[in-house]
N, C-alpha and C positions, 0 to 999 in steps of 0.2 A: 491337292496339287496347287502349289502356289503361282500366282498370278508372275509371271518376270516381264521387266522393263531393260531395258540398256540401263538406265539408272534413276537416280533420284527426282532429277529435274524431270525425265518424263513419263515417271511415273504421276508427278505433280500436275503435268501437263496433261495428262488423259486421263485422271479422277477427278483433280478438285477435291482430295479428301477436306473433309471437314472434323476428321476426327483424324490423332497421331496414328501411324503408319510406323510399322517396321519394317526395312530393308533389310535382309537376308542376304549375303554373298555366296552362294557356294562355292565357287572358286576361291575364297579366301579361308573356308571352312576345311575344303581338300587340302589345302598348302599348308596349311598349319598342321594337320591331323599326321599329314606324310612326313613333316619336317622329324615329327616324335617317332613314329613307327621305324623311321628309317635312320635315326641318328642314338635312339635311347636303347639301350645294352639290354633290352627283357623285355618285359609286360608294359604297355601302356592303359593306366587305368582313366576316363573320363570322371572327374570329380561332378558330380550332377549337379552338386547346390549351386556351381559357378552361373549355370542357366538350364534350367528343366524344363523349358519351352517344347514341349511337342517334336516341329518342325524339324528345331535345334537339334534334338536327339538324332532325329531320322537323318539330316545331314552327316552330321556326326559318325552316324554307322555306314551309311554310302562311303564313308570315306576311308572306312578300317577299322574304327574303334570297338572291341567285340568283350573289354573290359569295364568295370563303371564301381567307381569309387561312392557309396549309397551311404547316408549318415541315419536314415527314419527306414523303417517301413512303408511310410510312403512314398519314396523317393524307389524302394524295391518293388515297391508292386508297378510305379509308372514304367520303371524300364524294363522290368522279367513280364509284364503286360502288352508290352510294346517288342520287346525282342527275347521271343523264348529263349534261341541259342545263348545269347548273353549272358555272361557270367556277373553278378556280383559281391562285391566285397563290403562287410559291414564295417565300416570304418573310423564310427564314434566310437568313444574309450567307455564312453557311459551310456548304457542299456537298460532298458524295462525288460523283466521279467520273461512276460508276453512277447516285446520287441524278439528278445534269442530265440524264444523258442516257434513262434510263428515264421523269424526269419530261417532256420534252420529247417525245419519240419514241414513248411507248408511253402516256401519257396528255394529252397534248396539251398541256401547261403553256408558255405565251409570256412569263410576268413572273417576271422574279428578279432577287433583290437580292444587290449586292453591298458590300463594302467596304474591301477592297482590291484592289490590280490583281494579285493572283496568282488569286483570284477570277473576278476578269472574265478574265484570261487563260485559265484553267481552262474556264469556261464556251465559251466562244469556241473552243477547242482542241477541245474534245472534241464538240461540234456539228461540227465539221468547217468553220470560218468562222462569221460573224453571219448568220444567214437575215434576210430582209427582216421578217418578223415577229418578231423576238426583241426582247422591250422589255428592260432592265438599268436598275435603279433605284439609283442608289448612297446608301449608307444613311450618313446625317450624323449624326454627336454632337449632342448637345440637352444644355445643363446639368442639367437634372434635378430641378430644384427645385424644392419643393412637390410631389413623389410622394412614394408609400411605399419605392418600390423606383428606382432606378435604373437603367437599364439601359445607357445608354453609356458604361459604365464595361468593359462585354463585348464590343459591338457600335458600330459609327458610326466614320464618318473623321472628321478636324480638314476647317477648311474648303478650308485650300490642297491636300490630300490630297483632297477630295471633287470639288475645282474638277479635279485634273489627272483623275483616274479617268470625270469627264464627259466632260472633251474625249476621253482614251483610246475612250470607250462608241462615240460620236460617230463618232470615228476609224475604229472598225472595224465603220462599220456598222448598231450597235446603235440603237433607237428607245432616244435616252437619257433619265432620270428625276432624281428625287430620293424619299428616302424619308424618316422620320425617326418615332422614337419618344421623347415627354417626360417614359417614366417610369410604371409601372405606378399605378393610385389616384392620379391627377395629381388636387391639389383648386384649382391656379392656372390659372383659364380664360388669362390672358395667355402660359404658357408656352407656348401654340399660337400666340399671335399673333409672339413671339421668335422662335421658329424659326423662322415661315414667311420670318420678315425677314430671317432669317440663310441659309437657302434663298437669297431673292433674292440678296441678296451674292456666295451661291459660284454662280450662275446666270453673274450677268452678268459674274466674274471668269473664270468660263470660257469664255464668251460660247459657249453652246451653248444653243437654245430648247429648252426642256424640254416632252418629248412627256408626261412621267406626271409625278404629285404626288400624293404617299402622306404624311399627317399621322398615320397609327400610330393606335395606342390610348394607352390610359390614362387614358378617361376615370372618372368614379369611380361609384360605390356608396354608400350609406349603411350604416356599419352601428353603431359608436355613435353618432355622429355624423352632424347634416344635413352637407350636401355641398353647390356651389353649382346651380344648376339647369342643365339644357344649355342652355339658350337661352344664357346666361352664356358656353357656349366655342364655340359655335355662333357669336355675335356675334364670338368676340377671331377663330376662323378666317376669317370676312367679313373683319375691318379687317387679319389679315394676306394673306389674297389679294390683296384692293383693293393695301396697298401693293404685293408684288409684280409683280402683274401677266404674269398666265401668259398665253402664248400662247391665240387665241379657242380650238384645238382640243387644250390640253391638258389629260388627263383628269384628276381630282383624287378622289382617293378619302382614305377611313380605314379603322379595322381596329378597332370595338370589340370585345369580347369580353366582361370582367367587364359594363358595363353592357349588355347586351341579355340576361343569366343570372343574373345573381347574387341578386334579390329573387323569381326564379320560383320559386325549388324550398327545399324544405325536409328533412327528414330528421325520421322518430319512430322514436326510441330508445326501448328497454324497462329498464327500473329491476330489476336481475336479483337487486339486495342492496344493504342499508343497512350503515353499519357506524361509529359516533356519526356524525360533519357529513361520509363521505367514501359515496358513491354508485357503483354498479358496472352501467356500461350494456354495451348489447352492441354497442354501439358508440363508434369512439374514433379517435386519433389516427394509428393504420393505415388508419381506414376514412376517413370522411366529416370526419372533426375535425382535422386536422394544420392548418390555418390557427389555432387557438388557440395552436402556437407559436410563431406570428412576432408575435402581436398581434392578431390577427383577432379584433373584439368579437361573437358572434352572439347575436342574439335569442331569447332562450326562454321556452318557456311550459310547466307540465305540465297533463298533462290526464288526466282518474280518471273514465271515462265513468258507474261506480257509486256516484259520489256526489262531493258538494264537497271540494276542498283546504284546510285550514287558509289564514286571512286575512293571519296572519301569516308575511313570509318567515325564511328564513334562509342564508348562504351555504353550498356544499357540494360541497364538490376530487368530482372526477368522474374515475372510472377506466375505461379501455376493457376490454375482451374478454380480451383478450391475455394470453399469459404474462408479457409484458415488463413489468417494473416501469416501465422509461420511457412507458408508456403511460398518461399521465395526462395532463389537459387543462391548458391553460397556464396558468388562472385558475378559478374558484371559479363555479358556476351558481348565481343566487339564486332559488330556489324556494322554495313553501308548506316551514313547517317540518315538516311530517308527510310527505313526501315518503318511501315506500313501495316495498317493491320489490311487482310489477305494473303500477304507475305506468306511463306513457308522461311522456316529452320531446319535443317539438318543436324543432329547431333549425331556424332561420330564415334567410337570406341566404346561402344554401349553393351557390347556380346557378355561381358560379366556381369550379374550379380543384379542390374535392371531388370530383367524381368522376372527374378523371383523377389526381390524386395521393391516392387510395385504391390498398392490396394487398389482398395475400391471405395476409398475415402470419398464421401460425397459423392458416390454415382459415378465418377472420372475413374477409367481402368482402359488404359491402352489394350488391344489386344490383336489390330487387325496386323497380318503378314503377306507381305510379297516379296519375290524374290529378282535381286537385279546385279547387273552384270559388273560395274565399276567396281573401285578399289575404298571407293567412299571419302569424307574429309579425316582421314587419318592423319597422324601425326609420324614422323618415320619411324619405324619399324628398329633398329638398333644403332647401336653407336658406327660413325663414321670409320671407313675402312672396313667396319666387320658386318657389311651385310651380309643376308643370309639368301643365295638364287629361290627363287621361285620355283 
């Protein structure tokens, strides 16, 4: 059971942690979970890698999510461990051996993706044939545009490649799909609507009716920046459905992850040393901060529960724990200019991808949780005029 405060400051106010702290929202965790259940045309799948904290999950299911987008075996045994009834889906293109067949056989998994046919031969091989329930989802290239990250540049067939691996699925058996991911922090509602059009294309070049339809993640976050609202990609998914036209019984899911985590939780760091404009927290770019070096802007606030901050800011290079001289944040925190070692920091829009690409680099491993009631130093939530209620 997690400890809950009102919020950050007095949580600060009645520990004195001396080690980083995660703030948990649940109420931010429910709003976003319902925002999907309640607006996305199918299956809502949890992407685990976004954050496989524990806690995180069990929120996560209080709140509806009864799907879970799984890439390891380990990521299946934490959630089919943690929520028998849960269903998961294997979602990487590329698989061990062992991976298919323990995921199948020893925890029950029916959906994986492939893409390419050594893939789907592998899978199919080592089941010993297609069971009548194996779904095989073959995973199509998406151009990529307008994310932060692209991803089928690793993963996704061309289309005449995705057209033949369908019929192949089909061929032997398989309940066959499509899948498709357009790009991690995708901020082009339309690039859902493209792919789905380009879905239909390799659909009917392979003239195979498609049992599953997976539109991925990618949807976005705010964090300097508004973003557009989901209704926004929620709508371009309708007008690409509509034009495809999937079979009445086939199922359609997606796979968010950043957006259903990334505005819940936050992180308070302790101010351990000043030294002119450069700060030294106890936490840093091994723990909770390594998104500050790809660009990740997060929102911060300090908080000094014994009295007020200076009015005026100033910028201030932020170093982590570590021994490693490379552990310094990618850009500058602007805080009160009096900014103190005792101080606390808040970093904000941390629910993605911090806590599983946190170590234990030098002994420094964030891990303690509480849970508190505010809305945290967020950054707003989407573009002007297109908020989305609560």
């Amino acid at each position: 059971m997690l400890r809950e405060f009102a919020d950050a400051e007095e949580m600060v106010a009645k520990l004195r942690p001396e080690v980083p702290v995660y703030c948990l929202r649940p109420a931010l965790f429910r709003r976003a979970t319902r925002r999907f259940l309640e607006r996305f045309p199918g299956r809502v799948l949890y992407a685990v890698k976004a954050n496989p904290q524990g806690e995180v999950l069990d929120l996560l299911y209080a709140a509806g999510i009864r799907h879970f987008d799984t890439a390891s075996l380990g990521e299946i045994a934490l959630v089919s461990g943690r929520f028998p009834e849960a269903t998961c889906y294997f979602m990487h293109p590329v698989k061990g051996e062992a991976a298919v067949r323990d995921a199948y056989r020893a925890h029950g998994l029916r959906h994986f993706a492939v893409d390419h046919a050594d893939e789907l031969d592998k899978i199919v091989r080592v089941l010993g044939g297609a069971p009548p329930d194996l779904a095989v989802m073959v995973r199509l290239a998406t151009p990529g545009e307008g994310a932060l990250f692209d991803l089928s540049g690793k993963f996704g067939a061309g289309p005449g490649q995705a057209a033949a691996l369908l019929r192949a699925a089909a061929a032997a058996g398989c309940q066959a799909g499509l899948c498709f991911h357009v790009g991690s922090q995708c901020i082009q509602p339309a690039a859902y609507r493209q792919a789905l059009e380009l879905s239909g294309e390799v659909a009917a070049s392979a003239g195979v009716p498609l049992a599953w339809l997976d539109v991925g993640g990618g949807f976005p976050s705010a964090y300097e920046a508004p973003v557009p609202a989901l209704e926004s990609f929620m709508r371009a998914i309708d007008e690409g459905l509509r034009h495809l036209g999937p079979p009445g019984d086939c199922v359609v899911m997606c796979e968010p992850g950043r957006a259903l985590v990334a505005e819940a939780v936050s992180v308070v760091a302790q101010v351990q040393h000043r030294r002119d404009q450069a700060l030294y927290l106890n936490d840093g770019i091994y723990g909770s901060l390594s998104g500050t070096k790809i660009g990740t802007v997060y929102p911060v606030r300090l908080l000094r529960p014994s009295g007020p901050a200076a009015a005026e800011t100033a910028a201030f290079t932020i170093y982590g724990p570590t021994c490693d001289g490379l552990d310094v944040l990618g850009y500058p925190f602007v805080l009160p200019r009096d900014a103190r070692p005792g101080d606390w920091i808040e970093v904000g829009m941390l629910g993605a991808y911090a806590f599983g690409l946190r170590t234990d680099f030098n002994g420094f491993r964030p891990e303690r949780c509480v849970a508190v009631a505010d809305a945290g130093p967020a950054a707003p939530a989407v573009e002007a005029g297109l908020e989305v209620p609560a």
